[in-house]
C-alpha positions as a Markdown table, in Angstrom:
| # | Residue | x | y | z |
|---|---|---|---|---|
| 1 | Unk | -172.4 | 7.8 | 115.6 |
| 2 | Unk | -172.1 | 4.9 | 112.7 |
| 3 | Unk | -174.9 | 2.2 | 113.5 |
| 4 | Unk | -175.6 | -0.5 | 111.3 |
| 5 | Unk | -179.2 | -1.1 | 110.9 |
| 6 | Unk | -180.7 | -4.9 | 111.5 |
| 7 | Unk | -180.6 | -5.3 | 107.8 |
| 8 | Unk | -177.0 | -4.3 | 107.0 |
| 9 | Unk | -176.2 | -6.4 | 109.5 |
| 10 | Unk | -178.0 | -9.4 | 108.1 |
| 11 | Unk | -176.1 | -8.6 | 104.6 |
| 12 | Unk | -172.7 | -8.6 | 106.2 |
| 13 | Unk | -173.6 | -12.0 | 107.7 |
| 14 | Unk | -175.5 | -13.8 | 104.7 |
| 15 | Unk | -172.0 | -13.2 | 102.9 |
| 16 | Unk | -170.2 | -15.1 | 104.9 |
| 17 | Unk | -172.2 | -17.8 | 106.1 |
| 18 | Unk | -174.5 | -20.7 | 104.0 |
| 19 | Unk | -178.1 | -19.9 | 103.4 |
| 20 | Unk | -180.3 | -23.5 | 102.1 |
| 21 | Unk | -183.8 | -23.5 | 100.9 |
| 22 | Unk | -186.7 | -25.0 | 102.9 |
| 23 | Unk | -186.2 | -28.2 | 100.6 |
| 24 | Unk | -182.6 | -28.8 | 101.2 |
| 25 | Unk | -183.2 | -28.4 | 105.0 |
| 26 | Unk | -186.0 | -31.1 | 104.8 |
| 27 | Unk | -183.6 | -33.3 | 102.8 |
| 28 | Unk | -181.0 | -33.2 | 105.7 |
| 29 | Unk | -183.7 | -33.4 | 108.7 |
| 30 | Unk | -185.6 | -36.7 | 107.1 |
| 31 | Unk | -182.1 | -38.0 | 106.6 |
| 32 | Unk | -181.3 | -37.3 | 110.2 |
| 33 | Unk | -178.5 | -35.6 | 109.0 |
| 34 | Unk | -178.7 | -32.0 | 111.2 |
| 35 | Unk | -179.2 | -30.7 | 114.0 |
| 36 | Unk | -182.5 | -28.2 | 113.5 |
| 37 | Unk | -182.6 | -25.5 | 115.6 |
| 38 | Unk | -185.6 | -22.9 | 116.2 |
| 39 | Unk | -184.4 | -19.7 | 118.0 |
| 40 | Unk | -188.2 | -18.7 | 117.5 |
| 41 | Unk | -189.5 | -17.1 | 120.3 |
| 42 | Unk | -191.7 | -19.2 | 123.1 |
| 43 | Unk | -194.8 | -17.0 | 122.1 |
| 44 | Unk | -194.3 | -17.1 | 118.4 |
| 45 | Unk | -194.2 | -21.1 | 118.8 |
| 46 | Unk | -197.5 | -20.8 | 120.8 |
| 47 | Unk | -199.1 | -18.9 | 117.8 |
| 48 | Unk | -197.4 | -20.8 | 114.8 |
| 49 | Unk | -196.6 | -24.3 | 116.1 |
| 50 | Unk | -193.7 | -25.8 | 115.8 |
| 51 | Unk | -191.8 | -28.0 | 112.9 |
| 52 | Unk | -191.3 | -32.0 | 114.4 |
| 53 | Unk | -188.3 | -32.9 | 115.4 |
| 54 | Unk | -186.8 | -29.2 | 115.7 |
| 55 | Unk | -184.9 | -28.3 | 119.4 |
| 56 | Unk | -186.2 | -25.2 | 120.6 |
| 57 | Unk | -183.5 | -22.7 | 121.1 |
| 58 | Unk | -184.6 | -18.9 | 121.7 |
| 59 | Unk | -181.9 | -16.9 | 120.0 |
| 60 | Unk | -181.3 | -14.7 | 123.4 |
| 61 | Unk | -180.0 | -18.4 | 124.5 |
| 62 | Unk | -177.7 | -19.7 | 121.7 |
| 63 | Unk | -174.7 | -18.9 | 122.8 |
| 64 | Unk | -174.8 | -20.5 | 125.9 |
| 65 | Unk | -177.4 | -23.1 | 125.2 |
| 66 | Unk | -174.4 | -24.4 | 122.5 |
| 67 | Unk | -171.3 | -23.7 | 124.4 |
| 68 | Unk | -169.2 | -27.0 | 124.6 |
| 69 | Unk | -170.3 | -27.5 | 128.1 |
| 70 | Unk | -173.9 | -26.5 | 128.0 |
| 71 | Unk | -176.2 | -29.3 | 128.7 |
| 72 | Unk | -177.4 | -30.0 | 125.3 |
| 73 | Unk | -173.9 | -30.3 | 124.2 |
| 74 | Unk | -172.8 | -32.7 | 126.9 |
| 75 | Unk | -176.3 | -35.0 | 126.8 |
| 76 | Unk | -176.0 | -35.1 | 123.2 |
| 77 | Unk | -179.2 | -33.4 | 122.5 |
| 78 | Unk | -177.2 | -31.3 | 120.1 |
| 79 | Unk | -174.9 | -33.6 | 117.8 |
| 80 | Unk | -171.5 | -31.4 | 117.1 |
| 81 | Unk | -170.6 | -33.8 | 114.1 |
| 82 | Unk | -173.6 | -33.1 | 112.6 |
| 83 | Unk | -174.9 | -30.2 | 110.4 |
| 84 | Unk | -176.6 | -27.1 | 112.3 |
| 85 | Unk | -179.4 | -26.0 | 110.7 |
| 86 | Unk | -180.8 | -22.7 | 112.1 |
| 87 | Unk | -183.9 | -20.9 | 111.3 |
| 88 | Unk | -186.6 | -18.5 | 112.9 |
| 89 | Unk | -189.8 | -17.0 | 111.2 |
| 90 | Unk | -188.1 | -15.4 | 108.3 |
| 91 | Unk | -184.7 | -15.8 | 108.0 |
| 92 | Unk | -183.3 | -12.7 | 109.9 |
| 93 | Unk | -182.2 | -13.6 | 113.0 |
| 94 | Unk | -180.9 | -17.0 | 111.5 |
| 95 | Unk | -178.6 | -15.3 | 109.5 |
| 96 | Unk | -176.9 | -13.7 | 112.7 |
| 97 | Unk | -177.1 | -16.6 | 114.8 |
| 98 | Unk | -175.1 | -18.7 | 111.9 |
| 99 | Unk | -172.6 | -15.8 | 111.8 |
| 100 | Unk | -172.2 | -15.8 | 115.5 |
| 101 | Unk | -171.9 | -19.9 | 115.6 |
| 102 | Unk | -169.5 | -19.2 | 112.9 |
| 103 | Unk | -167.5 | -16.9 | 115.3 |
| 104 | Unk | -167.9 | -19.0 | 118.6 |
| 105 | Unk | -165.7 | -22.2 | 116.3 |
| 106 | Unk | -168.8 | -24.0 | 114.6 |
| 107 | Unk | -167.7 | -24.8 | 111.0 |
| 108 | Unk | -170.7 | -26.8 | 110.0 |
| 109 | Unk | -173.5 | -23.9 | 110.1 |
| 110 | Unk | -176.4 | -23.0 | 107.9 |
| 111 | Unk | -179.3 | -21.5 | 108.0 |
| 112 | Unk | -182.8 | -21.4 | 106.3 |
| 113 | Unk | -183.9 | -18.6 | 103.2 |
| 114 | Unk | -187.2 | -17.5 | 104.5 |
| 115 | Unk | -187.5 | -19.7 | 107.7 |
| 116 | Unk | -190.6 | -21.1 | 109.1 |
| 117 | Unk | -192.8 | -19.7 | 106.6 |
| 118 | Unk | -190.9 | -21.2 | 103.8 |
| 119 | Unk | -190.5 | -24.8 | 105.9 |
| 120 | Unk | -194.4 | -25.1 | 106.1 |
| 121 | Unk | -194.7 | -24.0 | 102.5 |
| 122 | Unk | -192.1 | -27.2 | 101.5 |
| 123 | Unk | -193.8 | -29.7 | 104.0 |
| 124 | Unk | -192.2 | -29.5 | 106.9 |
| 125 | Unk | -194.7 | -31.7 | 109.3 |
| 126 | Unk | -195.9 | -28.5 | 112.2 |
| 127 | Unk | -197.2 | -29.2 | 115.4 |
| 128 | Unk | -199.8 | -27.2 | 117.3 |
């Protein structure tokens, strides 16, 4: 049996989506410019906070939380001709969620180099 470890995986994926720092993400959010998603779990949220102006997506719900027909989509709560800016505490499951929004059609996918830690270090207002 061949299985790929968490991190392999993550390497596959970093090297075929786009990875942006903290600052560039902050650049795009004040200029309304993205869509940024947390896929952060409800606990971890809880414990941290959360980053203003961020939609809460768990990752277990991305794919259908972003399907053409989902809610978010439909109500424009998610903007489709605007960037989607992923992160989660560290950058990890990010990277997969980009990759898989890659798959699912999305061309216009990033997501953030050392996540949530690296968006409070850059300014990034949190809420508790």
């Amino acid at each position: 049996m061949n299985v790929k470890t968490p991190q392999i995986l993550i390497s596959e994926a970093t090297k075929e989506i786009k990875t942006i720092s903290a600052g560039q993400a902050l650049k795009l959010s004040s200029g309304n410019k993205c869509n940024l998603i947390d896929l952060r779990e409800k606990g971890e949220l809880e414990n941290t906070g959360y980053i203003e102006n961020a939609t809460h997506i768990p990752r277990g719900l991305l794919e259908f939380s972003l399907n053409p027909n989902s809610p978010l989509v439909q109500n424009n709560v998610i903007d489709t001709n605007k960037d989607i800016v992923l992160f989660c505490a560290a950058g990890g499951r990010s990277a997969l969620a980009a990759k898989t929004l890659k798959d699912m059609g999305y061309q216009n996918v990033s997501h953030i180099d050392g996540g949530f830690t690296a968006m409070e270090q850059e300014g990034f207002k949190v809420k508790k």
